[in-house]
C-alpha positions in Angstrom: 19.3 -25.2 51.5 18.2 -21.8 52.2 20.9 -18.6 51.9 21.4 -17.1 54.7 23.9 -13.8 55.0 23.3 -13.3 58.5 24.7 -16.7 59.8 27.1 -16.9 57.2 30.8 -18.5 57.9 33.8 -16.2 57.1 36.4 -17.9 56.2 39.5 -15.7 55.2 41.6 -18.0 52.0 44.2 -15.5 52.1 45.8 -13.9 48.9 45.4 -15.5 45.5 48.4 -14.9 43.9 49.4 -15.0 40.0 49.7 -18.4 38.4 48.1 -19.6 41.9 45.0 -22.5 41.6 42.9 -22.3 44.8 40.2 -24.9 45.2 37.2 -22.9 47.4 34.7 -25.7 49.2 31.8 -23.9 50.7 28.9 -25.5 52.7 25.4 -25.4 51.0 23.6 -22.1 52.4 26.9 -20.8 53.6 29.6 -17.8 52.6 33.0 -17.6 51.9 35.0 -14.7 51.8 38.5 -14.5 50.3 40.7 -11.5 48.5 43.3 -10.6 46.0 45.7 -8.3 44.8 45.8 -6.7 41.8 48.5 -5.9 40.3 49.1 -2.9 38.1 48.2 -4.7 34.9 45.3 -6.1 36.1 44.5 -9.8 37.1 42.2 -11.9 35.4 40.8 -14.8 37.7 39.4 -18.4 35.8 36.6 -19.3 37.8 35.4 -23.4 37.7 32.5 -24.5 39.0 33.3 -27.9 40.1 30.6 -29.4 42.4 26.7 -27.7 43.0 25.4 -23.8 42.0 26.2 -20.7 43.6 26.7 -17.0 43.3 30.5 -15.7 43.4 30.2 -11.1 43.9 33.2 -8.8 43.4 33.7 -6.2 44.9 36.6 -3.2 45.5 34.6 -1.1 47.8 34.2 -4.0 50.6 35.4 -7.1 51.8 31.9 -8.4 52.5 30.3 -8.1 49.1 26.5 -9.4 48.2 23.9 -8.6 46.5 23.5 -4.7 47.6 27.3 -4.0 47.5 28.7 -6.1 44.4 30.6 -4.4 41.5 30.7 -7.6 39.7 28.4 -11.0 39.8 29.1 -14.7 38.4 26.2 -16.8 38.2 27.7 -20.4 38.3 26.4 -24.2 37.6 27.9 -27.3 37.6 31.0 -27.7 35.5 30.8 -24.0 34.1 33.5 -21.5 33.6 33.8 -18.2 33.9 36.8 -15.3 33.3 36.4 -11.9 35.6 39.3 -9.5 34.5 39.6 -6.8 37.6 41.8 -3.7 36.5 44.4 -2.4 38.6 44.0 1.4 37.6 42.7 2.5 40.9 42.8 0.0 43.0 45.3 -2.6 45.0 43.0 -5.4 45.9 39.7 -7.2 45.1 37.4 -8.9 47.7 35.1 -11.7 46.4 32.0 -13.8 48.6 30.8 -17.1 47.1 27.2 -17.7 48.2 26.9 -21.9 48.0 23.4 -22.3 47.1 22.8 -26.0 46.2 25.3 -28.9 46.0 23.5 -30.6 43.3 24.3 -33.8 45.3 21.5 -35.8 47.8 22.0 -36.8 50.9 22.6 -34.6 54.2 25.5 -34.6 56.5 28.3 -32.7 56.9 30.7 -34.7 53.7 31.7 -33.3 50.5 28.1 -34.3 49.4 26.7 -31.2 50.6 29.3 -28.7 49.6 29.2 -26.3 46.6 33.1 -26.8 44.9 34.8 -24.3 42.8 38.2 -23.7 41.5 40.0 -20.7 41.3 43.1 -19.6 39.1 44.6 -15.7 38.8 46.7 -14.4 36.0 48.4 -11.3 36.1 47.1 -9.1 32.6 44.4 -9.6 30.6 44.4 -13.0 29.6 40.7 -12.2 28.2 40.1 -13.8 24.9 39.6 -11.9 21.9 36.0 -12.3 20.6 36.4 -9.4 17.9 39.4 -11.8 16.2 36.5 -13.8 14.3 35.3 -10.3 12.8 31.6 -10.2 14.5 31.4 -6.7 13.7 29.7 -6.3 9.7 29.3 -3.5 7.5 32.6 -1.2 8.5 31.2 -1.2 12.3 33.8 -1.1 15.1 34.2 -3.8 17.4 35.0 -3.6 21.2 36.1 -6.9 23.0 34.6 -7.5 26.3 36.5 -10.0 27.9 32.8 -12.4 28.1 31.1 -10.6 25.2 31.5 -7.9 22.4 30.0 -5.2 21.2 29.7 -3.2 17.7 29.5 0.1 17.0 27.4 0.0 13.7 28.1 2.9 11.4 25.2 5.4 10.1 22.9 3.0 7.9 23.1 0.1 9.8 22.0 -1.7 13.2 21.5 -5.1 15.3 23.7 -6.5 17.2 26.8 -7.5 14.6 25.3 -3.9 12.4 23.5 -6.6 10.0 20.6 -5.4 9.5 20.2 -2.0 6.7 17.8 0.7 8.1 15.5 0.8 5.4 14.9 5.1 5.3 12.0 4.8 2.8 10.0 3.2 6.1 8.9 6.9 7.1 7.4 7.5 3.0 9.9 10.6 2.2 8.6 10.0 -1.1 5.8 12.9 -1.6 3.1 13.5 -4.3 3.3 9.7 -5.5 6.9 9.2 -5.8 8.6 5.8 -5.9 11.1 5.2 -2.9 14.5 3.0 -3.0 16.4 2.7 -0.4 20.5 2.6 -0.5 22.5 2.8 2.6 21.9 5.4 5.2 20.0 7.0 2.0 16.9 7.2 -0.3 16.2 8.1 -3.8 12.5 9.4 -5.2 11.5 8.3 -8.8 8.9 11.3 -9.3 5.7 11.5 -11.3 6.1 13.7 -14.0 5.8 17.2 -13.3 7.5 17.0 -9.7 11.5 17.3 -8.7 13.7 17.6 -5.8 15.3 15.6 -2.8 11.6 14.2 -2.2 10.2 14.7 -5.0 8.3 18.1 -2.9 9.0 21.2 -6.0 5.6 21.0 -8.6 7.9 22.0 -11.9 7.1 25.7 -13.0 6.3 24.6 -16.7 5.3 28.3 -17.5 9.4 28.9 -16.2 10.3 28.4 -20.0 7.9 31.0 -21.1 6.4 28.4 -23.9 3.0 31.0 -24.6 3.4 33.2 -28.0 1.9 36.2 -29.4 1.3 37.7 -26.3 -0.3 34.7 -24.3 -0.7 34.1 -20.5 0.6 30.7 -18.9 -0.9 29.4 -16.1 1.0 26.1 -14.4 -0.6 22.8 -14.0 0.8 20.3 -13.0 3.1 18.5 -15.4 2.0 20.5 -17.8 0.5 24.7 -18.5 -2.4 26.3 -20.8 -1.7 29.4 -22.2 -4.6 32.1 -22.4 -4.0 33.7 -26.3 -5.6 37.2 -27.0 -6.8 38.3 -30.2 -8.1 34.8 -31.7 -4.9 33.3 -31.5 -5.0 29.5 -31.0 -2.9 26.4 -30.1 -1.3 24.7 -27.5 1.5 28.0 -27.1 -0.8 30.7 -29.1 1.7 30.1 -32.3 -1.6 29.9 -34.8 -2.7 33.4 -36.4 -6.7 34.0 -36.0 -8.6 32.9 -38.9 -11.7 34.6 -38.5 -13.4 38.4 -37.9 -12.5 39.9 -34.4 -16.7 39.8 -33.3 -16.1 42.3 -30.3 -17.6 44.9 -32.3 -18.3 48.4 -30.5 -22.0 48.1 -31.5 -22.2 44.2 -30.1 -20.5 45.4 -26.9 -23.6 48.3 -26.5 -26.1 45.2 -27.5 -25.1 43.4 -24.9 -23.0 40.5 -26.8 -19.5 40.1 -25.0 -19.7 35.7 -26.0 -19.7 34.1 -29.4 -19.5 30.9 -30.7 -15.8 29.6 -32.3 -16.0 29.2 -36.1 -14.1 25.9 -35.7 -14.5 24.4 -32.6 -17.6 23.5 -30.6 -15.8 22.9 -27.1 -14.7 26.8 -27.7 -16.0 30.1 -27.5 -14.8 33.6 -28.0 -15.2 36.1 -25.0 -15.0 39.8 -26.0 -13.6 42.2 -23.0 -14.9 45.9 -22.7 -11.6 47.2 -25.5 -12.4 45.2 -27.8 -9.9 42.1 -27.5 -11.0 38.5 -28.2 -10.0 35.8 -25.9 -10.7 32.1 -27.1 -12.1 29.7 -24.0 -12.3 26.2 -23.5 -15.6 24.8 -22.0 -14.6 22.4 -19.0 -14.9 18.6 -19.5 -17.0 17.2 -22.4 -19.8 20.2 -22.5 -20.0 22.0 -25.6 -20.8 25.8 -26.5 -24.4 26.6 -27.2 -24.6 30.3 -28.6 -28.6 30.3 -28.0 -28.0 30.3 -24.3 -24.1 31.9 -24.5 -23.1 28.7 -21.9 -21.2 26.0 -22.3 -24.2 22.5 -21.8 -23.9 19.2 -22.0 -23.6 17.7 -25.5 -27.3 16.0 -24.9 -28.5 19.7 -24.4 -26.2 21.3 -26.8 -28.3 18.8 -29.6 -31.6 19.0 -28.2 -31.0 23.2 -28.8 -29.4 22.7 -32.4 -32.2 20.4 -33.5 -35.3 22.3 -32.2 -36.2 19.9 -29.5 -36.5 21.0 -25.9 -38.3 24.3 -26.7 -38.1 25.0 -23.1 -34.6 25.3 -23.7 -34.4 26.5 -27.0 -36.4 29.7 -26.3 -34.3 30.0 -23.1 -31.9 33.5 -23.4 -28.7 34.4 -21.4 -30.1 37.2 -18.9 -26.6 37.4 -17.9 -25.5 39.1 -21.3 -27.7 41.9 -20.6 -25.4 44.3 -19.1 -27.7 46.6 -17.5 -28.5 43.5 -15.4 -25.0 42.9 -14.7 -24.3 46.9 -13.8 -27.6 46.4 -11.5 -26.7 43.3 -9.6 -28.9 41.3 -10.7 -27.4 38.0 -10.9 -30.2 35.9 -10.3 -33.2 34.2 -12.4 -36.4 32.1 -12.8 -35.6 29.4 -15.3 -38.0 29.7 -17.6 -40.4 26.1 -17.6 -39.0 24.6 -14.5 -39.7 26.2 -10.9 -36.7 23.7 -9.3 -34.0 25.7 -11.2 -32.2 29.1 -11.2 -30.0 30.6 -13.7 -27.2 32.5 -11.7 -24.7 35.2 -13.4 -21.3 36.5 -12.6 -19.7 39.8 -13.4 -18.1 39.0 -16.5 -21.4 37.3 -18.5 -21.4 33.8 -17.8 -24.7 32.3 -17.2 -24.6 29.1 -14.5 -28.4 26.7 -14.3 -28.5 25.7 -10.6 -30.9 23.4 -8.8 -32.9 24.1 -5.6 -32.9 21.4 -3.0 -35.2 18.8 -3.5 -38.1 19.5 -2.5 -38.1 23.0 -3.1 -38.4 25.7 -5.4 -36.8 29.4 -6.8 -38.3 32.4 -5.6 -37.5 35.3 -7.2 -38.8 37.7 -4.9 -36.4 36.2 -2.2 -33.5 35.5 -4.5 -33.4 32.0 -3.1 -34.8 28.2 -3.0 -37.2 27.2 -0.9 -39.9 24.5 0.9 -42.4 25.0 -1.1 -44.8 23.5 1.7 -43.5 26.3 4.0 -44.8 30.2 3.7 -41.6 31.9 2.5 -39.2 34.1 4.6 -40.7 37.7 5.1 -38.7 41.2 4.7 -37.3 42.0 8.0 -39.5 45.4 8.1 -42.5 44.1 8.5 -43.4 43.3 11.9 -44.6 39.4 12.3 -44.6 36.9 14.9 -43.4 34.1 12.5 -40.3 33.2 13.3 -38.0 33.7 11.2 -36.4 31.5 9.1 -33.2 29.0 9.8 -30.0 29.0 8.2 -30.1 26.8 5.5 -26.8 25.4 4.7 -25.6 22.4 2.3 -25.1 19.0 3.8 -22.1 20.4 5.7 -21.7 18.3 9.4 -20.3 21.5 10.5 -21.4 24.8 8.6 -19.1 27.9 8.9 -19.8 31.2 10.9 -22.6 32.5 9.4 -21.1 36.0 7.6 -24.9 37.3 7.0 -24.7 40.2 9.4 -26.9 43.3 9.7 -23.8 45.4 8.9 -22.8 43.1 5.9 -26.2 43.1 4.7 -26.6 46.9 5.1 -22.9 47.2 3.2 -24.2 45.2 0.1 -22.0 42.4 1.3 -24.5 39.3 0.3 -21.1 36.9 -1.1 -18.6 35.5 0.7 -15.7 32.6 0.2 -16.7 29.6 1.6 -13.4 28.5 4.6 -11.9 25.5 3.3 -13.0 24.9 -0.3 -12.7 26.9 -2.9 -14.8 25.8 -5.4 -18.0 26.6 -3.2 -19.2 30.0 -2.0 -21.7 31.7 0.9 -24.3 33.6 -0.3 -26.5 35.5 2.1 -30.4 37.0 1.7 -31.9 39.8 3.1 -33.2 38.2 5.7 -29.8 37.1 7.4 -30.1 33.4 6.5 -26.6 31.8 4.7 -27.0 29.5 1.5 -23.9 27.4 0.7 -23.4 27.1 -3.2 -21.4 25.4 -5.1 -19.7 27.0 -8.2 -20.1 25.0 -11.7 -18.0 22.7 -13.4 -14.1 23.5 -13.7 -14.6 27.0 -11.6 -14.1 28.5 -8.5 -14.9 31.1 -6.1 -13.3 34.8 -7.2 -13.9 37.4 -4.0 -12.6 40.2 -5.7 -15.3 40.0 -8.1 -17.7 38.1 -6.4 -18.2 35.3 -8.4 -17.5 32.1 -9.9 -14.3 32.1 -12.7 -12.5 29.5 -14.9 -9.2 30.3 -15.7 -9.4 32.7 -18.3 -12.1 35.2 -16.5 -9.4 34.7 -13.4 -6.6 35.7 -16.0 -8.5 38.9 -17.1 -9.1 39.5 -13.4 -5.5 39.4 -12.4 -4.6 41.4 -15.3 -7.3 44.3 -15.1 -9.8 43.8 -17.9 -12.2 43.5 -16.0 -12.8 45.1 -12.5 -14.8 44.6 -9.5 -18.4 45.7 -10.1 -19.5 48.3 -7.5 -21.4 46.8 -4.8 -25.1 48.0 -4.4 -26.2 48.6 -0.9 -29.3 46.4 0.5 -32.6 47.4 -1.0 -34.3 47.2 2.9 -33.4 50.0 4.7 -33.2 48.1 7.8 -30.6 45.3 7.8 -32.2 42.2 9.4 -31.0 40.9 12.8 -27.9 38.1 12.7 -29.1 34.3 12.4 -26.7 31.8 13.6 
């Protein structure tokens, strides 16, 4: 039958007291209200479902209590029991409403058969039993009894609902730069690749910290590991092997031009002479090998071809950027003699890079630049045209940088600039405001200060002032040519 509160039969039991058994018969879709003291101590009230389903609502605040007012709520079904503990610390007596909702019997009438039946017995105390006695609780964590239920207050490491369960801390990767995580409790440890420390494995190790270069030498850090730049000709992995051989930075090679020269030992290695007189001994990057015809390091296919006589193209190919007058005079770029799809660039210490143009395009010396050979090529901004000028020509970048080729750049002699984001790649600008985006050779990267690409032993002479920044020669136009975006 349908609950309804509004025609609902009060029915007042009386008192329950301690050790008293009260049997509560309510008619199906019916109310009964009844109350209690409670003592001091508390009472704790055994409730039996004997006969049909129903809802029995405590309350202190009301003697009417129900769904909107109860403090307390006991769902109950047939032959179920149920403890409610009330404490008497703040308050003298407990009102209670059972809601008969079905008798669980058929038939109609007005018999037993269509009553909801419950049983109710009161204890003074907490007669509650003790569900933490069995030890729920795992793993140190603190147990609280609940009279019905527990709970467990799990201790740092641990959760669930008996604190089971291990919080694994490498879930969130602590581990950085490759480390190996292993989780303990409420704590992680990091087995690091070599050349990394700390907590998370986060500090690169300073190899250069024990000072391992002799004679003199320069450490630079690497990771799980250092190379040590050695002056005067000394070699090996810490500069601890004396020079074998001449000093060649001679005063009258330095005035021909000559600041490279082959090792006597070593193909991978050459000797680079600074403007004093001192020798320095560099390593070619990768696999390529010194060729003293062209003063570069090549590949080892070109470094034969040049030794045996074959490639003459190659072979009669010299190092413009040895000439220093071409150096002093900012001339960094050059045809490559044979092939029109190439470029030799220099920087400001000597070192001669072969680039190729685009395909489909070519060097132009007059322009300093590669380009569309199917296309008439760029025009000095002077000279009045109604071509349009051309567009900024950029690498396949999605999103090219701010183009830094300004009139005022261009006017200052500014034609170089860092490329944002990757070092190893550099803007260079025409005279004509349009942006090129190049990419330094093998094993360098972009220097600013000298405008130009280094390796780590023209960086090292940078940082330590053997060589300086070349003086910047203004634009040859005398008008700078308006900003292309």
């Amino acid at each position: 039958m349908k609950l309804s509160l509004v025609a609902c039969v009060l029915l007042l039991l009386g008192y329950v007291s301690s050790q008293a058994s009260v049997r509560i018969e309510v008619d199906t879709g019916s109310v009964r209200y009844f109350s209690s003291a409670v003592p001091k101590e508390g009472i704790t009230i055994t409730v039996r479902s004997i006969q049909g389903t129903g809802v029995l609502y405590f309350s202190t605040q009301t003697r009417t209590p129900g769904p909107t007012s109860n403090e307390g709520k006991v769902d109950l079904a047939n032959g179920t029991s149920h403890l409610v503990f009330i404490d008497g610390k703040g308050t003298d007596e407990i009102h209670g409403a059972l809601a008969a909702l079905d008798s669980g019997v058929d038939g109609s009438g007005d018999g037993a058969d269509d009553k909801v039946i419950i049983e109710l017995q009161a204890q003074n105390g907490d007669h509650r039993p003790d569900l933490c006695a069995s030890g729920p609780c795992q793993n140190g964590a603190t147990c609280q009894n609940g009279g019905n239920a527990y709970s467990c207050t799990c201790p740092a490491g641990f959760q669930g609902i008996n604190c089971d369960i291990d919080i694994n801390e490498c879930d969130s990767y602590p581990c950085q730069n490759g480390g190996t995580c292993r989780d303990s409790v409420n704590d992680y440890s990091c087995t690091c690749h070599p050349g990394f420390k700390g907590k998370s494995c986060e500090i690169n190790i300073d190899e250069c910290d024990s000072t391992p270069c002799q004679n003199g030498g320069k450490c630079q850090d690497d990771i799980n590991g250092y190379s040590c730049m050695c002056p005067g000709g000394f070699q090996g992995k810490n500069c601890e092997i004396a020079p074998t051989f001449k000093n060649p930075c001679q005063s009258s090679q330095f005035q021909a031009g000559h600041l490279f020269f082959k090792h006597p030992s070593d193909r991978s290695k050459y000797v680079q002479c600074d403007l004093w007189g001192n020798m320095y001994i560099g390593s070619c990057p990768g696999n390529l090998l010194w060729s003293e015809v062209i003063d570069a390091c090549v590949h080892p296919t070109h470094h034969a071809n040049l030794l045996g006589g074959r490639g003459k193209r190659l072979a009669v190919l010299f190092n413009p950027c040895a000439i220093k007058a071409n150096i002093d005079a900012g001339r960094l770029y050059h045809p490559y003699p044979g092939d029109k799809a190439k470029y030799i660039q220099c920087d400001k210490v000597g070192n001669m890079f072969i680039k190729d143009c685009a395909p489909g395009s070519w060097w132009n010396q007059q322009n300093e630049t590669c380009g569309d050979h199917a296309k008439p090529g760029p025009k000095p901004f002077n000279i009045k045209t109604t071509t349009l000028p051309p567009t900024t020509t950029t690498t396949t970048t999605p999103k090219p940088p701010k183009n830094p080729c300004t009139q005022t750049n261009i006017a200052n002699g500014a034609l170089y600039h860092p490329y944002p984001g990757d070092k190893t790649k550099y803007i260079q600008c025409d005279l004509w405001g349009s942006m090129y985006v190049k990419q330094c050779g093998a094993g360098t990267w972009w220097n600013q200060k000298n405008e130009t690409c280094v390796d780590a032993i023209a960086e090292a002479l940078i940082k330590y002032g053997v060589f300086k920044p070349a003086v910047r020669l203004a634009a040859t136009p005398t008008q700078a040519p308006s900003t292309r975006t």
